[in-house]
N, C-alpha and C positions, 0 to 999 in steps of 0.2 A: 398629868395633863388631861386625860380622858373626865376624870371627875370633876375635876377644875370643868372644863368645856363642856359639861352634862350639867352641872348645876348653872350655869351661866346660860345654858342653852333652855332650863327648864324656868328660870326665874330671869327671862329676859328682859323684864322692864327694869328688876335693883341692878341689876349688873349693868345695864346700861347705864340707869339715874345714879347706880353708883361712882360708877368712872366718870360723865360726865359734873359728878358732884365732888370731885377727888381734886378733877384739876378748876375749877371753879373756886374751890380752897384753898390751891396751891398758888392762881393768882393773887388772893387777896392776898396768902402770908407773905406773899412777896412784895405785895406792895404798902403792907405795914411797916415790913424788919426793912430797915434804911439799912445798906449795905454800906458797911463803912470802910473808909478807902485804905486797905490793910497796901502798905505800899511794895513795889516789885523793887527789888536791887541785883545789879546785876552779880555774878557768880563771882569768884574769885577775889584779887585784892582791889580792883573798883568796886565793890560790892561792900567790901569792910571801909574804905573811902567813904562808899553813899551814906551806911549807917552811923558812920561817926559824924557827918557833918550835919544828917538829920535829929542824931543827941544833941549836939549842940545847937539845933534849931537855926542849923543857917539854911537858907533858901537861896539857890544862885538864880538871880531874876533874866528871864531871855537878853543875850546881847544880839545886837542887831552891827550890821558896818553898812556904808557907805560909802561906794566906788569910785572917786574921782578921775578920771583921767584924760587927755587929749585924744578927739575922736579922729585927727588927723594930723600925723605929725611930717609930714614932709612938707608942708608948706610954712614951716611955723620953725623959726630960729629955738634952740633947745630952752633957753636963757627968759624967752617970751612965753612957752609952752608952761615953763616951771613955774614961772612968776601968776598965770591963769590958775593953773594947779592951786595952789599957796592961795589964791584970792578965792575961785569956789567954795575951798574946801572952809575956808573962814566962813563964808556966807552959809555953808550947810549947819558950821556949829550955832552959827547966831537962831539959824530959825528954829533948830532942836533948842537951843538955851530957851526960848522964851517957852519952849510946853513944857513945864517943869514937871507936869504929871504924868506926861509922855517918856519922857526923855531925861535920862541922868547919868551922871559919869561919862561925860562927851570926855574923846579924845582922838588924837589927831597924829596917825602918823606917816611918812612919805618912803617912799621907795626909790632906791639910790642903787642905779645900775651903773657898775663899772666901764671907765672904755678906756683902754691902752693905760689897763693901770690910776688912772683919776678916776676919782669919785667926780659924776657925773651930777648936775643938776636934776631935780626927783619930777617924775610926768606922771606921775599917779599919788593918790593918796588914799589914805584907807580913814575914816571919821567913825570910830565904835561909840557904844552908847548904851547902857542899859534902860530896856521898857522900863518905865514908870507904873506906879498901880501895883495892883494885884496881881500875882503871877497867874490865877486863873483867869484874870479878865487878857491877860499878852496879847492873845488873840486879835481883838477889838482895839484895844488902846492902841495895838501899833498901826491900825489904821489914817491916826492923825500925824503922825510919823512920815509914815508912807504919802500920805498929799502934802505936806511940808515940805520932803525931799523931791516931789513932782515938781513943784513950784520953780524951785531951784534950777530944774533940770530946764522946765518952759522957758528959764530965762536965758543958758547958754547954752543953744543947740548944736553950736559947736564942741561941745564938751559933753561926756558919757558919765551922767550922774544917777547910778541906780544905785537902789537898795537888796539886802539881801540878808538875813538871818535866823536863828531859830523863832522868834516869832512869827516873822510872814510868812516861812517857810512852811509850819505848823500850820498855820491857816491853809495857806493852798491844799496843804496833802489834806487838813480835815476836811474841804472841802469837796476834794475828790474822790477822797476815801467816803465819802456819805454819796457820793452820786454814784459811784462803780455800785456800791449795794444796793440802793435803790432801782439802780440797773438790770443787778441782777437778780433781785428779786422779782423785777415785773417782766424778765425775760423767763428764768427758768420754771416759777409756779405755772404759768400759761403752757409751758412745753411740757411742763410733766404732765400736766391734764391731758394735753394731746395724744401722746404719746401712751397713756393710760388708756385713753380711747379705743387706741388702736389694737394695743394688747388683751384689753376686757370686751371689746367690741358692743359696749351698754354703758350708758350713760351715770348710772347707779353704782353699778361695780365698780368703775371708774374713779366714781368721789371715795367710795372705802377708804382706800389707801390714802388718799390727802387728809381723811378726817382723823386719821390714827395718827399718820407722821406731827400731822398741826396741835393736836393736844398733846400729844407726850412730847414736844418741843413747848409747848406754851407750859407744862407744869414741869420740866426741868429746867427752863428759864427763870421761871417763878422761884423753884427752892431754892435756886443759886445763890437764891441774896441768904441763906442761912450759912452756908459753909464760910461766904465772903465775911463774916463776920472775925473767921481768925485764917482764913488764905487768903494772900494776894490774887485776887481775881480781874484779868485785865477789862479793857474796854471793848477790845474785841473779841474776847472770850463768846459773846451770843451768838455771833455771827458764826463760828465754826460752830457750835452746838445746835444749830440753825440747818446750816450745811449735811452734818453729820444724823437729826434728828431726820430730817428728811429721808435721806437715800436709806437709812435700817427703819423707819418707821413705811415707805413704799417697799422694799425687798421682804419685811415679813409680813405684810399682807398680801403681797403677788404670792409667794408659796403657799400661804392659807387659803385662800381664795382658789386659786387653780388646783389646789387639792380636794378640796369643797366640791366645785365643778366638777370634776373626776369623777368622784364615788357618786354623785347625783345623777353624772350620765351614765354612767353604770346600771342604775339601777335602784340604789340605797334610797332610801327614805334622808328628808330632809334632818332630822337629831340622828342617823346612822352615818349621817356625809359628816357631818360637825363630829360626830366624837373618832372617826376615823383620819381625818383630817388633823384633829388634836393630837392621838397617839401617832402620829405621824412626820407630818410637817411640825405641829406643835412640839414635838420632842426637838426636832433639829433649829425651831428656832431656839429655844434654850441652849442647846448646845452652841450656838451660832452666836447666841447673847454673850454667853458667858468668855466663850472666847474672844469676841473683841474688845470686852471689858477688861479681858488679863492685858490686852495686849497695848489697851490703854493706859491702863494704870503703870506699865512701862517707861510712861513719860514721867513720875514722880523719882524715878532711879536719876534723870540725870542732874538734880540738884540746881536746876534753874525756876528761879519762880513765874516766867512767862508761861515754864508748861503747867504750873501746877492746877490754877485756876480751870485751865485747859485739859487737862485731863481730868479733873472731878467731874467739870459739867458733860463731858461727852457723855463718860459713866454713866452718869444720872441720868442724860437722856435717852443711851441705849436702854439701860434699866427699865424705863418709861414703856419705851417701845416696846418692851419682850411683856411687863407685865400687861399692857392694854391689848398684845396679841393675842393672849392668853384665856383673858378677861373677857373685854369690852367685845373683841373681835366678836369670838363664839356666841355673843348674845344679840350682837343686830345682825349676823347672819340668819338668828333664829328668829328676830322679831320681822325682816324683811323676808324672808321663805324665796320663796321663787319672784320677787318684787325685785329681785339683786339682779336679775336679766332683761329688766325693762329698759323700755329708753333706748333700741336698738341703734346701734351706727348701720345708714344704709349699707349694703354688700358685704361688710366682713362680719357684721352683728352677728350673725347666724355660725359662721365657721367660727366664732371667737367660744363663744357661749357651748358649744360642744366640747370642748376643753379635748379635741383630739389631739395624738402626739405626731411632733414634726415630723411630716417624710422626709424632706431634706437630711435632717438629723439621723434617720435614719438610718440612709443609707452611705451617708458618710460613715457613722459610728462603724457599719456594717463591715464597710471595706478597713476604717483602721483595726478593726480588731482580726479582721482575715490576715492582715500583713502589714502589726502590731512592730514588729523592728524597724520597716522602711519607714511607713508615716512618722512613728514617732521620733525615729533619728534625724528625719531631714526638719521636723517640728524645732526640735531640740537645736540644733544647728542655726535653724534661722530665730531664735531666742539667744543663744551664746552670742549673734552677730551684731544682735540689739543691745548685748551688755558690756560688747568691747570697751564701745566709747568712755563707758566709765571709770574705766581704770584708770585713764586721766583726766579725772575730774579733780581741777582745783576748787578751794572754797573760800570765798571773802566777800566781804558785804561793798556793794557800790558806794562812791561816797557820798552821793545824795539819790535815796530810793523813790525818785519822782523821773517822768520822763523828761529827756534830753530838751524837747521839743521849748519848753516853759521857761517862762523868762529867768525865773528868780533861777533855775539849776544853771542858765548862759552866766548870770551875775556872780553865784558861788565861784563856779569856774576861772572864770576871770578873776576873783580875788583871791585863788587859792596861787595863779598865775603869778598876780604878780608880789603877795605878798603869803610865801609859804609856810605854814603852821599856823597860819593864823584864817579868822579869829576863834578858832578851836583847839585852843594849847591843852596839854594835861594840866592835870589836877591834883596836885601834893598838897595833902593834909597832912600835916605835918602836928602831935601830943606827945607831949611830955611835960617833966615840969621845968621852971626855971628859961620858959622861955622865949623871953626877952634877954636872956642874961648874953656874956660876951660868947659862951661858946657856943651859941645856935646862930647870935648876929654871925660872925666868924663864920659857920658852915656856911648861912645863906650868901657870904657876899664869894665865898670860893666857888659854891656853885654857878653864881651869876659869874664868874668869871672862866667859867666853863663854856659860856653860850658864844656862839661863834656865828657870823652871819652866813658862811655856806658850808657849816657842819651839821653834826646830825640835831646836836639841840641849839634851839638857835635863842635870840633873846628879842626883846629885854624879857629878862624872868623879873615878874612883881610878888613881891611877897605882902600878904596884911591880917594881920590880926583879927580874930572873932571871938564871939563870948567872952567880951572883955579879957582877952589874952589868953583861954584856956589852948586855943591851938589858933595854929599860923596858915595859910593855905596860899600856896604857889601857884603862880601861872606861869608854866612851863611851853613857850613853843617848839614842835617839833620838827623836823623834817617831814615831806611828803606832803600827801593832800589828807590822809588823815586816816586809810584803808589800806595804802600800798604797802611795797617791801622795807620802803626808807623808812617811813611813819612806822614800823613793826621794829625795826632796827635802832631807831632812833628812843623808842619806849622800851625797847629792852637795854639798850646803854644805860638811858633813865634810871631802869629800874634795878638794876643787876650791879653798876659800876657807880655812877656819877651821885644817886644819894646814899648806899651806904659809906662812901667815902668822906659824904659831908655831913649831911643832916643825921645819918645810923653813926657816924663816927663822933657827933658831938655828944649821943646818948639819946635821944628823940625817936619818936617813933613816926613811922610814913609811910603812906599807903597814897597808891595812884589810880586815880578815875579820868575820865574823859570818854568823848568818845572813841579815839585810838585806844585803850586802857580796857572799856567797856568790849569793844568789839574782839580786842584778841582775847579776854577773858574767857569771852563765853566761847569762842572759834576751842580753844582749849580747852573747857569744858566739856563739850562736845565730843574733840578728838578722843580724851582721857574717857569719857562715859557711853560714847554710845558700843562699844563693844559689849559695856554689859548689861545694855538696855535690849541690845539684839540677843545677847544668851539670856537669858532670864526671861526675853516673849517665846523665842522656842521650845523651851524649856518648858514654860508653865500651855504651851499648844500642845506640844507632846503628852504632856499627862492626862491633862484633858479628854484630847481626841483619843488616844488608849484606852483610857476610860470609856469612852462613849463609844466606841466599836470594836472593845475588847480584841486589838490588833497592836502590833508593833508594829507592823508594815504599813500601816495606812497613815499615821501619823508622820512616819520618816517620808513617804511618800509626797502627802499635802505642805508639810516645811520645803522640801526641797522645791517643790512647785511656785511655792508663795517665793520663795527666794529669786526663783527666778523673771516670775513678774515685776518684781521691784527692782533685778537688773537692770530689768529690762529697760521699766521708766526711768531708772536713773543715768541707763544711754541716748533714750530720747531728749532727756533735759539737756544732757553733757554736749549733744551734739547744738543742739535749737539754740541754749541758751551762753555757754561758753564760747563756742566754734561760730555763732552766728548764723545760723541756719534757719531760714524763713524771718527773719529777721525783718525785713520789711513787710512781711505779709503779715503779722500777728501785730507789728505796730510797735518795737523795744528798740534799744540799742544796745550791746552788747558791751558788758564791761571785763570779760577774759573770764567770769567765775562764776561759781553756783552761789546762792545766799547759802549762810552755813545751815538754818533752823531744816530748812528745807530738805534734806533727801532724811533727815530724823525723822522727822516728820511724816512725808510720804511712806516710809519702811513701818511707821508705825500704824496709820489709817490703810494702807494698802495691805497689811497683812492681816489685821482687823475684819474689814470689808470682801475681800476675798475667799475669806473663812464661809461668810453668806452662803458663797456660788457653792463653794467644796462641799461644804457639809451638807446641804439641801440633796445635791447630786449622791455623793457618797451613802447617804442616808435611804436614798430610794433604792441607790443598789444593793445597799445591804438588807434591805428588806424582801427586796427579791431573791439574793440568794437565800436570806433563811425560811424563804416559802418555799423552797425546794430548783430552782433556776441552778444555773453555773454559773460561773462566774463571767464567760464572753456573754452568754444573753442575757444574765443580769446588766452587765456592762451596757449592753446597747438595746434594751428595753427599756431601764434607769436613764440613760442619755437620752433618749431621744423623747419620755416623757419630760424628763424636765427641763429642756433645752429652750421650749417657747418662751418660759418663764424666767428662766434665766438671760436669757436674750432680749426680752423686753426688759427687767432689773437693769441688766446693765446697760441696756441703751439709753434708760434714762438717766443714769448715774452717769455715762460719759455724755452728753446732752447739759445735764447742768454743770457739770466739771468743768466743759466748753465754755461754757458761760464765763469763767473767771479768765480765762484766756484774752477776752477782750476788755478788760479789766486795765487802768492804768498805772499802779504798783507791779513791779516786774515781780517779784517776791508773791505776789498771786497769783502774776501769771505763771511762775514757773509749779506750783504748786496745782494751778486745773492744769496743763497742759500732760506734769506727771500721772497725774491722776486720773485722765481721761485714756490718757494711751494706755495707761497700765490696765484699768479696769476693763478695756476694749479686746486689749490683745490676752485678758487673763479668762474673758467669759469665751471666747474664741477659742484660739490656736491652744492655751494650756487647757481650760476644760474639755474644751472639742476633739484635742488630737491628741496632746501629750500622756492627759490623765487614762485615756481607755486603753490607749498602746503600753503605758505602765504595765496597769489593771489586767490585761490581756496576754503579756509577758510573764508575770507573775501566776497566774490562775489562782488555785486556790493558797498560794502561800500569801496572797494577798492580807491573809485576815489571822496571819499568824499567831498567836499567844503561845507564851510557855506555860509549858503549867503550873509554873510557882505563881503565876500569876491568874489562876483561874479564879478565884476569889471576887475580882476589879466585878464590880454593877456595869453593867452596859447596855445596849441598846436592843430591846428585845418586842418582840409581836406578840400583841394580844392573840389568844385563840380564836378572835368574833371578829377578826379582819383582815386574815393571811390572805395573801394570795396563790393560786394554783400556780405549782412549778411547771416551769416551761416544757414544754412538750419536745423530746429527742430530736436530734435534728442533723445534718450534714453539714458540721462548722456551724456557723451562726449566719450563715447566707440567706436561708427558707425557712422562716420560724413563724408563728402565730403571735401578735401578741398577747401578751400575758392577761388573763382578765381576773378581776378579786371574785373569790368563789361566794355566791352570788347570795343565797336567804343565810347564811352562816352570819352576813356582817351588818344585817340588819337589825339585829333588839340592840336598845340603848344600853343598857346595863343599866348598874344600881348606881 
């Protein structure tokens, strides 16, 4: 790092023009290589469904329904109600019949509610239809659908004629889904700068960190389209890469930068503050890189191709970050010299630019390390109290992940009402050979004889041929709305009893998709993998951080800490989001469950991101013990310089995490809300109170190694930039602090 940071620091204009010329390269190759659209399937046996039905080049085109029903039925004889019913719903197929471009495969069925035993005349009706067109264009073409079905509706106000399905529904969410980011992008970049303000206290210092985080997010956005070439990389993959490039691209230049400051107000010379700052903070960003990279690549273990895309590019773009820290950082620190403190913010300019360490901080740290059992246990306690809620956290996805409020999720509702499993049946693909022949007919008409109107699989099941008869594909409806227990119930009868008795006992082969199919797949995907997605990120932190501070204890330490930051948020969610709590203040409605992707998720960027705060912290203290300090005043001379800095870090990570809170997909809300709590109460109460009351308990067994393992490379001080050990003292109450020993740390080296 030092020589890296010395040559960067002596040839500051290629090291600049050269990173600036890096990612300059990396937009054009990305906007050469067309990323081609390598497709996601889901996990399990919807996933072996998706890929046989895409070998055989079937395309299921968006279906749409149309809700007929009486908007008033007590003044209206049943007989007169039905006979409107019956007449609408004729008039909605006529005007679909004529856009034949629009609109195909009209059909038409009614709903027959029982009373005292008779089959009752039907007061609803349900008109399906598949988009016309291209399935890319669904979007747009069901436009002329939807003013069709309007028309209809202008004419019988007495009658409730809406539309509702995967196309219009698509549209809505894409539409929302593109204003929430636009949202939030012109919400959060403006607060970071603010808030950068306040932390650098100059205008200059300020932008650093936006210019770092925005190019190493614009040149790992840019390579993505290279790996997209054989991973399914999603649509939304930029946006968390986005996310993510930000918050590590500002955290490691707030520790560069405020280390920078340090040795300057010290004393050092301007190439003395950069190469000490490098062997320093620069070491623990690497450390800090590396680690959230393991902890990312974690998400390739659980066999879903949503994360896969999604974990390369994060990769990439913390990569980005650590090498332009490294790099680009140390050389417009040298090319701007003391230019990096201009631009003062009135009143705090002054106390920001001294890079002095926090009293506050201080004298917190002071009193937890005096009486290291109280604080930390009542710490500890009120963290256990945050992670109750989790223990009953259920998980299942809403049936439709738009808010309650919008028309088309009132129209779903109402159709799943009155007409249940529909129009979102499973999906039985059904290969083998021979079949058309009598013994697959045969299976298919037992199983239709299996459907039952208020059983678990209901009917009609349609069967139809594709690629000129290589396989057959079923439309199965099921019980429930499509998420619940019955819908779970009703696809494991499906799947477990009602086709290997028919379709597996004629000889055929069958695999089930849908979206009930799709959603428990991955929910059990998940169940079955994320155990060893959590042992294998601790795992590979543990070796790591062992390695980087040649300790057993510091690593068992920082896991157990990380763990229970992600308790923690996963009892905030469990409470907010399951139980309904704030509920109307955040703007959701509560559907009884977490999204499954979600606490994976969170466990994996929160233990990630949190590594930032640890290791930065851990890293000054270790540097101070091996200038000669203990370990209590290492403890809270370590805390309390790097408390400003991490404190402003994470205020701006929980600041833009806020940001997704007000977001209209619950599934992002619930993901900032975790991630803001967590990142809030983790740079706080566990850095602040838990981690030095550990530290302080421990003393020097803190940095324990065996000696089978003295061998391990670790984290070690140059001789041209220790610090003086701390000066003897009574406890750590009355202490000096520590200053770097002073013409020692000034020649640059070679």
């Amino acid at each position: 790092m030092q020589r890296i940071a010395c040559w960067s620091a002596r040839h500051q204009k290629t090291a600049v023009a050269g990173w600036l010329a890096f990612v300059a390269i990396a937009w054009v190759v990305g906007q050469l290589v067309s990323a081609s659209a390598v497709p996601q399937y889901d996990p399990g046996q919807a996933g072996r469904a998706e890929q046989e039905l895409a070998q055989l080049k079937v395309v299921n085109p968006p279906v749409e329904s149309v809700l007929v029903e009486v908007r008033t039925r007590a003044s209206r004889l049943r007989s007169e109600a039905a006979a409107e019913v019956r007449k609408v719903a004729g008039q909605v197929e006529d005007v679909l019949a004529e856009m034949p471009a629009a609109a195909r495969d009209i059909r038409t069925s009614f709903a027959r509610h029982s009373r005292e035993g008779m089959i009752a005349a039907p007061l609803a009706a349900l008109v399906t239809f598949q988009v016309g067109g291209p399935h890319s264009d669904a979007d747009t073409t069901v436009l002329a659908d939807l003013a069709a079905v309007a028309r209809v509706q202008a004419m019988h106000r007495g009658m409730v004629v809406q539309e509702a399905g995967d196309a219009s529904t698509d549209r809505v969410a894409s539409a929302m889904l593109g204003q929430d980011f636009h949202q939030a992008e012109d919400t959060s970049i403006p607060l970071t700068v603010i808030l950068l303000l306040a932390a650098f206290g100059a205008l200059i210092a300020a932008g650093i960190p936006v210019l770092l985080a925005g190019t190493a997010v614009t040149a790992a956005v840019s390579l993505l389209a290279i790996p997209a070439q054989w991973l399914p990389v999603g649509a939304g993959t930029s946006e968390i890469v986005l996310v993510i490039g930000m918050a590590v691209g500002v955290d490691y230049s707030l520790f560069y930068l405020r280390r920078e400051r340090e040795e300057r107000a010290a004393g050092h010379s301007q190439l003395a503050a950069i190469r000490i700052a490098a062997a320093t903070s620069g070491k623990a960003i690497v450390i800090s890189g590396l680690t959230v990279m393991f902890c990312l690549a974690g998400l390739f273990l659980t066999g879903i191709d949503l994360f896969t895309g999604i974990s390369f590019g994060t990769i990439m773009v913390v990569a980005m970050a650590v090498l332009g820290s490294v790099t680009f950082l140390p050389a417009l620190l040298s090319c701007l010299g003391s230019w990096v403190d201009r631009c003062r913010v009135p009143w705090i300019g002054r106390r920001r630019t001294a890079a002095r360490p926090s009293r506050m901080w201080t004298r917190l740290v002071r009193g937890v390390v005096r009486r290291p059992a109280a604080w930390g246990g009542i710490a500890a306690l009120a963290m256990l109290a945050l992670c109750a809620p989790a223990l009953g956290m259920r998980i299942g996805n809403p049936a439709v992940d738009l808010p309650t409020s919008l028309p088309v999720v009132h129209v779903l509702d109402e159709i799943q009402q009155q007409f249940p499993g529909r129009p979102a049946p499973a999906e039985v693909v059904v290969t083998g050979a021979d079949l058309d022949g009598p013994a697959v007919q045969h299976a298919v008409t037992r199983l239709q004889a299996m459907a039952t109107p208020g059983g678990l699989i209901r009917g009609p099941i349609t069967a139809a041929p594709v690629d000129s008869g290589r396989a057959l594909v079923l439309q199965v409806p099921l019980a429930g709305n499509g998420s619940d227990s019955a819908s779970v119930a009703a696809l494991l009868r499906l799947e477990n009893q009602a086709l290997p008795a028919t379709i597996g006992h004629a000889g055929a082969r069958f695999a089930v998709t849908g979206s009930t199919a799709s959603n428990y797949d991955q929910i059990s995907m998940l169940h079955s993998r994320s155990p060893l997605v959590f042992g294998v990120i601790a795992l590979l932190a543990f070796l790591l951080l062992m390695a980087a501070f040649r300790s057993v204890t510091i690593p068992v330490i920082s896991i157990g800490l990380n763990l229970l930051s992600v308790g923690a948020a996963y009892g905030v969610v469990t409470l907010i989001f399951q139980d309904g709590w704030l509920q109307g203040l955040i703007g959701f409605t509560s559907y009884g469950a977490v999204v499954p992707w979600v606490p994976l998720f969170t466990f994996v960027l929160l233990f990630g991101l949190s590594m930032d705060y640890h290791v930065f912290i851990v890293s000054r203290i270790r540097e101070l013990r091996l200038a000669g300090a203990s370990t209590p005043d290492a403890v809270v001379e370590g805390i309390s310089r790097c408390a400003g800095v991490v404190s402003s870090a994470a205020l701006i990570m929980v600041a833009v995490f806020s940001v997704f809170a007000t977001l209209s997909m619950i599934d992002l809300k619930m993901l900032g809300v975790g991630l803001a709590v967590a990142v809030l109460i983790d740079a706080t109460l566990v850095r602040g109170l838990i981690l030095p009351a550990a530290l302080a308990l421990l003393g020097e067994r803190s940095w324990y190694l065996p000696s089978w393992l003295e061998w391990l490379p670790g984290y070690r001080l140059a001789h041209d930039h220790q610090v003086a050990p701390a000066p003897a003292s009574q406890g750590s109450g009355s202490r000096r602090p520590l200053r770097p020993a002073g013409p020692a740390a000034d020649p640059v080296g070679p």
